[in-house]
DRENDO-1510 file (C-alpha; in Angstrom, 1 decimal, always signed):
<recs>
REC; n; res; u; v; w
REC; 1; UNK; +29.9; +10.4; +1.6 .
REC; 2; UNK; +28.8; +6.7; -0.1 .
REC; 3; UNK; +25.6; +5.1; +0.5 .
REC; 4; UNK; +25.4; +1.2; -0.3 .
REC; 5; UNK; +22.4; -0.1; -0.4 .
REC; 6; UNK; +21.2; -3.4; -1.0 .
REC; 7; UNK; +20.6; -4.8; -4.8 .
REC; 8; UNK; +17.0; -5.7; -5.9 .
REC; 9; UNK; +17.3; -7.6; -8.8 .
REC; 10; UNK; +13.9; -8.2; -8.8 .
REC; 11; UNK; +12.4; -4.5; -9.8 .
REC; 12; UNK; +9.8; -2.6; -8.2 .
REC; 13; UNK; +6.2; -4.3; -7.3 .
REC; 14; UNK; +4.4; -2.5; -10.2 .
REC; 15; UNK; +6.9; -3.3; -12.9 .
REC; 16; UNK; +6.5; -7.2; -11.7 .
REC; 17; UNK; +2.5; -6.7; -11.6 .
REC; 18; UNK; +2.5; -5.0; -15.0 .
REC; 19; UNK; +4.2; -8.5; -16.4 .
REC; 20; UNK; +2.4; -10.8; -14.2 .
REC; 21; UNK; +5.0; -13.2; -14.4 .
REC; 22; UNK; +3.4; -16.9; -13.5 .
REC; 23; UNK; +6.1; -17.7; -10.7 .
REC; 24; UNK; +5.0; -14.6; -9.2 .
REC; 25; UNK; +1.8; -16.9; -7.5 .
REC; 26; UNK; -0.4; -15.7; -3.7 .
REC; 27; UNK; +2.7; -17.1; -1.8 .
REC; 28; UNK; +5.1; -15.2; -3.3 .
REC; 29; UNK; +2.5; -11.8; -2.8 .
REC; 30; UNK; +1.4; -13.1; +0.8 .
REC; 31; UNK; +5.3; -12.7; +1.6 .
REC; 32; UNK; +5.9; -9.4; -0.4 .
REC; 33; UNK; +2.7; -8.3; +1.8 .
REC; 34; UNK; +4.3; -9.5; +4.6 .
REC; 35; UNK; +7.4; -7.4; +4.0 .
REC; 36; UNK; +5.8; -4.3; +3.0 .
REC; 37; UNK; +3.7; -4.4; +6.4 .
REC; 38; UNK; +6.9; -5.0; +8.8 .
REC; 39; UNK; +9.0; -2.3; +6.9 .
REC; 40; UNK; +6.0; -0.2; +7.8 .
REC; 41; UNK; +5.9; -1.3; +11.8 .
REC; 42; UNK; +10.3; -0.8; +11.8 .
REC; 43; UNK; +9.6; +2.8; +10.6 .
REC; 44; UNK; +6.3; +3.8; +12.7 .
REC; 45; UNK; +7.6; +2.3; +15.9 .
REC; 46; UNK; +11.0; +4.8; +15.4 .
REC; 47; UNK; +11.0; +7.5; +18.0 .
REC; 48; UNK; +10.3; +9.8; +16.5 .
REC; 49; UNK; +8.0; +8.0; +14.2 .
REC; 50; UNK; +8.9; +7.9; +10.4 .
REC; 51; UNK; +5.9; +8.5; +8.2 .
REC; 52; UNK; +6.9; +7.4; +4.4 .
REC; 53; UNK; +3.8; +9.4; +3.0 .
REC; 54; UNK; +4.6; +8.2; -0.9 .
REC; 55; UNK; +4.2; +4.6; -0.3 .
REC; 56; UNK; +3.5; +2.7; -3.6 .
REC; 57; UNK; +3.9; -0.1; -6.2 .
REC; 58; UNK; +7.0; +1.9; -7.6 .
REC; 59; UNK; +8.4; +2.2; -4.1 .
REC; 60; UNK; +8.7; -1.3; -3.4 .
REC; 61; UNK; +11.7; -3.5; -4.8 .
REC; 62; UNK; +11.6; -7.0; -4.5 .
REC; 63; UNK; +14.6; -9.2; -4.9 .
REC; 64; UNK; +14.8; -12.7; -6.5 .
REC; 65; UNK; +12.8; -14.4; -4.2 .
REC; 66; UNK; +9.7; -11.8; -4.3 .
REC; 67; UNK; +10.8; -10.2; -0.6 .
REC; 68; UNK; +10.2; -6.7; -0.3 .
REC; 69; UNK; +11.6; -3.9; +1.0 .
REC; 70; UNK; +10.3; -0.2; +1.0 .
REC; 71; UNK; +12.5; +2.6; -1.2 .
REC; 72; UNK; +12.1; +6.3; -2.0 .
REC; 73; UNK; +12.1; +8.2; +1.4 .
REC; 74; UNK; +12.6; +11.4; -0.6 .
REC; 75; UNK; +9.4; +12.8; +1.2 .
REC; 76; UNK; +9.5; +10.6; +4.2 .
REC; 77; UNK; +9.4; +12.5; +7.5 .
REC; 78; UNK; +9.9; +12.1; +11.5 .
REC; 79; UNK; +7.5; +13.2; +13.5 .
REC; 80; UNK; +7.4; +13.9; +17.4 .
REC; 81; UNK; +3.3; +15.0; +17.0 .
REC; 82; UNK; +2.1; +12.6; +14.3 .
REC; 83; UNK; +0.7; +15.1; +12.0 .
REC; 84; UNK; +2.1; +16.9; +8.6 .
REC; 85; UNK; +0.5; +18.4; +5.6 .
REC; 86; UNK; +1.6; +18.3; +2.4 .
REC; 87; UNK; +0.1; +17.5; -1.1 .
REC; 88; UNK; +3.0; +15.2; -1.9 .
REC; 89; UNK; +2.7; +11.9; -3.0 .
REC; 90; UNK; +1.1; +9.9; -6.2 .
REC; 91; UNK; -3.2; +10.5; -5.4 .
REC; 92; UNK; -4.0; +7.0; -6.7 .
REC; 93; UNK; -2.5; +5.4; -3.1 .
REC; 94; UNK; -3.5; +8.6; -1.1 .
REC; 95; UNK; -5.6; +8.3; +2.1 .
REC; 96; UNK; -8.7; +10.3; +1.8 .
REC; 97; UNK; -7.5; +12.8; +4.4 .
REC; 98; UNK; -4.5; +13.5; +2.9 .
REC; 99; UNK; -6.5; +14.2; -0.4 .
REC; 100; UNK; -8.7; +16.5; +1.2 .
REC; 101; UNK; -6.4; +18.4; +3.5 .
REC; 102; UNK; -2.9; +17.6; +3.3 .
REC; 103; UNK; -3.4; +15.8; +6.7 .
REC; 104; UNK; -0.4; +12.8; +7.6 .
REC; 105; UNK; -0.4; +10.6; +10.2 .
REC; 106; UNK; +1.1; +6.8; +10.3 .
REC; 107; UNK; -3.0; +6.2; +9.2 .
REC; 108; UNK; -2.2; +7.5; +5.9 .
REC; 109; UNK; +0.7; +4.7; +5.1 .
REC; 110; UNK; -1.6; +2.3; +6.3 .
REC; 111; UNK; -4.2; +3.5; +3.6 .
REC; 112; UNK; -1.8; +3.4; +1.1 .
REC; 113; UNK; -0.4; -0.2; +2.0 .
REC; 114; UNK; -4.3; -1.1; +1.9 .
REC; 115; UNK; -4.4; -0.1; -2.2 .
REC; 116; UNK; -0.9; -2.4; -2.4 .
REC; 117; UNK; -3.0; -4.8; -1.3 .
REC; 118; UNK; -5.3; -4.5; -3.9 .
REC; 119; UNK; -2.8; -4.2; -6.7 .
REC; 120; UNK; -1.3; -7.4; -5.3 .
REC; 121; UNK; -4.4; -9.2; -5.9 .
REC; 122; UNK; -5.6; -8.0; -9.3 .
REC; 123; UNK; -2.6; -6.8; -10.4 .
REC; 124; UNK; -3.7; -3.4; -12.3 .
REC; 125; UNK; -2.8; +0.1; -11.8 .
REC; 126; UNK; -5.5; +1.4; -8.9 .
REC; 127; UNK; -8.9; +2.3; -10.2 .
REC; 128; UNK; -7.8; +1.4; -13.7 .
REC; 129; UNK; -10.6; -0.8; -14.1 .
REC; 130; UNK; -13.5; +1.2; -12.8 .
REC; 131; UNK; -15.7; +3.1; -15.0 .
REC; 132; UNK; -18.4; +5.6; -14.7 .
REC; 133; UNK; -22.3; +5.5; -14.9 .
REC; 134; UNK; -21.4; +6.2; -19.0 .
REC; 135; UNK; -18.8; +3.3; -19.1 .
REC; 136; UNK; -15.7; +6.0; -19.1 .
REC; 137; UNK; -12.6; +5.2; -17.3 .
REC; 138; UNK; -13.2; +7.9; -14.3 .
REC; 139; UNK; -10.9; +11.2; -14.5 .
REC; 140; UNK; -8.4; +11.4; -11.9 .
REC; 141; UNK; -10.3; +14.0; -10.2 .
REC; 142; UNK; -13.4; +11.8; -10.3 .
REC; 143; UNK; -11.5; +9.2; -8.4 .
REC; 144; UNK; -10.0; +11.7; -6.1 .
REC; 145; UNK; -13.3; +13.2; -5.2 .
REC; 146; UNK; -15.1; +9.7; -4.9 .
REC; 147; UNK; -12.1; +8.4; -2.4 .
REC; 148; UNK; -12.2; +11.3; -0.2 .
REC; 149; UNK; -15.9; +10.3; +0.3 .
REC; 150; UNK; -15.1; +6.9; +0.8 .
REC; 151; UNK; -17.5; +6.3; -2.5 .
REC; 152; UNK; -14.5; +4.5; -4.0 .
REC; 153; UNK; -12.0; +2.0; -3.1 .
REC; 154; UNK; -10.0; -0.1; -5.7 .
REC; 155; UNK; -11.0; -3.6; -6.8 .
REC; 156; UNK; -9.9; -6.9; -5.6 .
REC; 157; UNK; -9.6; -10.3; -7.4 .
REC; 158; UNK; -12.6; -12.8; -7.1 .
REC; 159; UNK; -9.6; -15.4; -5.9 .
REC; 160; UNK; -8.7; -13.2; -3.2 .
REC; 161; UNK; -8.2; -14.8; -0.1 .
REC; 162; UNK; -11.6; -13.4; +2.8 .
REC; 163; UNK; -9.0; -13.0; +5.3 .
REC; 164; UNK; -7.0; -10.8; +2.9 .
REC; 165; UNK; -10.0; -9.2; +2.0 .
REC; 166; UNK; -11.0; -8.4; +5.7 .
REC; 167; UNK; -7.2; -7.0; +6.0 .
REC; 168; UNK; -7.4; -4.6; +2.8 .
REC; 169; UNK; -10.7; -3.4; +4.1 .
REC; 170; UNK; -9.3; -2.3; +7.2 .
REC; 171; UNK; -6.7; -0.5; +6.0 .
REC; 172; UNK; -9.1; +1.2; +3.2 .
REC; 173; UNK; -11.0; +2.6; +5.9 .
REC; 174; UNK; -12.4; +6.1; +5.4 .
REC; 175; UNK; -11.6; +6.7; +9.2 .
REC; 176; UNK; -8.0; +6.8; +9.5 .
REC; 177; UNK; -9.0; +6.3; +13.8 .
REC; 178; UNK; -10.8; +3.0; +12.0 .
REC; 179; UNK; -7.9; +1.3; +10.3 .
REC; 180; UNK; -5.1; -1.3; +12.3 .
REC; 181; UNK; -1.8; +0.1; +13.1 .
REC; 182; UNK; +1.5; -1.4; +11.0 .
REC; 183; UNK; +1.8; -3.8; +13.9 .
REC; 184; UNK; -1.5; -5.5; +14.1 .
REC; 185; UNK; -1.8; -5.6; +9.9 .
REC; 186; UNK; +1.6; -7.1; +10.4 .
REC; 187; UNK; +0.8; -9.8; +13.0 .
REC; 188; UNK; -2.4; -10.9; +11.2 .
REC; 189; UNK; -0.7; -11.2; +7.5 .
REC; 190; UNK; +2.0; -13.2; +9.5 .
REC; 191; UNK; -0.3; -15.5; +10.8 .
REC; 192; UNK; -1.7; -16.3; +7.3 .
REC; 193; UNK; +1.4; -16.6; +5.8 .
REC; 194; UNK; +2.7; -19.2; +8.6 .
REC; 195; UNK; -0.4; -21.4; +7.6 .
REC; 196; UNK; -0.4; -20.6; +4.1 .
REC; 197; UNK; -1.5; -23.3; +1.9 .
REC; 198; UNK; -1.6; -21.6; -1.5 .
</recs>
């Protein structure tokens, strides 16, 4: 058995964050956005639905031209009932839910495509910048208590577009019943980018 896949000469989104390259500008994120968010709808529209549950910066590749596409379904599962539990997964892009009891739905991907979002706009690691009442960088626990409170979400640029803002915030809801589905995060970030003039 072969498996060919398609070449991303372009690394994975956090690799390309860490070295902020200047040609790597709000269009080219709005579109890696954009990608992220319809691979997302193509795999929670599946019957049964496909829930990636490890979605992150490392898991998405971009090619030369900053298009996305989502890797690393090592943990990825169907689902006919749209629940699993498992403590799998990096915490730092983890839905609160999924922090506090291993509980997956679709809502959980969305979370984590809602701290993407963030890293897209500040480009840092999530939570890397926060610090404590003491000025500390917060222990991972810290952050993993604080987000499964909804105390904490990651930072976003002062440039950040309100729209994008709006869409980020949705996702980062503590309520997974709160947050847009793949298909209307989709639809809205398409929009924008049709009438992009960044």
């Amino acid at each position: 058995m072969m498996l060919l896949t398609e070449f991303m000469n372009g690394g994975d989104l956090r690799q390309v964050l860490e070295l902020t390259p200047p040609s790597f500008q709000w269009v080219h994120k709005l579109r890696c956005a954009l990608s992220v968010a319809e691979g997302l709808v193509y795999l929670h529209l599946m019957d049964p639905k496909v829930i990636h549950r490890d979605l992150k910066s490392r898991n998405v590749l971009l090619d030369a031209d900053f298009n996305a596409k989502i890797t690393d379904f090592g943990i990825a599962r169907e689902t006919d009932d749209a629940t699993m539990t498992a403590g799998i997964g990096t915490f730092r892009w983890m839905a609160p839910e999924v922090l506090l009891d291993g509980h997956y739905t679709e809502k959980a991907d969305i979370f984590s495509f809602g701290v993407i979002l963030s890293e897209l706009s500040t480009n840092i690691v999530p939570y890397s910048d926060l610090r404590n009442d003491k000025g500390n960088v917060y222990m991972d626990t810290a952050i993993m208590a604080k987000v499964m409170t909804g105390e904490l979400i990651p930072t976003f640029a002062s440039d950040c577009p309100r729209w994008y803002l709006d869409v980020a915030t949705a996702c980062l809801a503590l309520d997974p019943l709160e947050r847009p589905t793949a298909m209307k995060t989709a639809y809205t970030i398409r929009r924008q980018v049709e009438g992009c003039n960044y």
